[in-house]
C-alpha positions in Angstrom: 89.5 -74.8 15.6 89.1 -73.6 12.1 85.9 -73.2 9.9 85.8 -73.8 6.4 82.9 -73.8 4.0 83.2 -76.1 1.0 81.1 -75.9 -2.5 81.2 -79.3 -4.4 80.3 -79.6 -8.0 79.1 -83.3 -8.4 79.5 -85.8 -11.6 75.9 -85.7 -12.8 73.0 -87.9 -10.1 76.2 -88.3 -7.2 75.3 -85.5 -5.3 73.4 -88.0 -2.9 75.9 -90.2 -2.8 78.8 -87.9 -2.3 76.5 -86.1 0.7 76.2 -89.6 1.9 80.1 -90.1 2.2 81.0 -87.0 3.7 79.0 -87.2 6.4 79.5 -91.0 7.3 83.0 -91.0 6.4 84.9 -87.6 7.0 84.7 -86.9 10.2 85.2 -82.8 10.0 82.4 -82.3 8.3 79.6 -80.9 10.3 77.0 -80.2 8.3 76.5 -81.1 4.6 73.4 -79.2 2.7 71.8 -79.9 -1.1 72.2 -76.4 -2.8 70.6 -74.4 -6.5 73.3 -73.2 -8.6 76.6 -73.7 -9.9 77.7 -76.3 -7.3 75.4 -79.8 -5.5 76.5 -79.4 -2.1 77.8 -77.2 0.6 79.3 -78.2 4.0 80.3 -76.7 7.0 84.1 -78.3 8.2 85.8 -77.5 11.2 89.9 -78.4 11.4 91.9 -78.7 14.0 94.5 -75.6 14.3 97.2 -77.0 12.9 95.5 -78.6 10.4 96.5 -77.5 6.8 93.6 -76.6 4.8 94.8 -77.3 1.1 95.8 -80.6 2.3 92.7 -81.5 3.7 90.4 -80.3 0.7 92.6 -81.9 -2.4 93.8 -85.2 -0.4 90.3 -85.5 1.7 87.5 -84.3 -0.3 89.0 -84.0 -4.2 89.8 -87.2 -4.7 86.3 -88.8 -3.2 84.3 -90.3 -5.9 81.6 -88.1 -7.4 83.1 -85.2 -7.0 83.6 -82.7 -9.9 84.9 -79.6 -8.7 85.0 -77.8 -4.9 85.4 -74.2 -3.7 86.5 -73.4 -0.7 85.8 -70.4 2.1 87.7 -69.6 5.1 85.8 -68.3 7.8 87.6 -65.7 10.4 84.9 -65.2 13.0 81.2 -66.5 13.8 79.0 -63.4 15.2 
């Protein structure tokens, strides 16, 4: 399994609405959280192995509506 954290920038008043769709609708999302700063949202996705990362981030979350702009963390390990 592979972790990724994911920043979303939101069109201006989505940010609900795009937190909404993620976690009804994606289902590797695990956690979605409001956030201060230069981005709305962050969430917590896991992938399966083989999964390809770039894929899932401009196909999956990209192109939902609301969203403005994402950036994207790989984690390694959880301690």
């Amino acid at each position: 399994m592979k972790t990724i954290f994911v920043m979303v920038k939101c069109e201006l008043g989505q940010a609900y609405e795009v937190a909404d769709e993620l976690v009804m609708n994606v289902d590797e999302v695990s956690e979605v959280y409001s956030t201060s700063g230069q981005y709305d949202l962050l969430m917590k996705c896991y992938l399966a192995e083989n999964a390809d990362i770039g894929r899932f981030v401009t196909e999956r979350l990209q192109t939902l509506p609301g969203v403005k702009d994402t950036f994207t963390v790989i984690a390694f390990k959880a301690f």
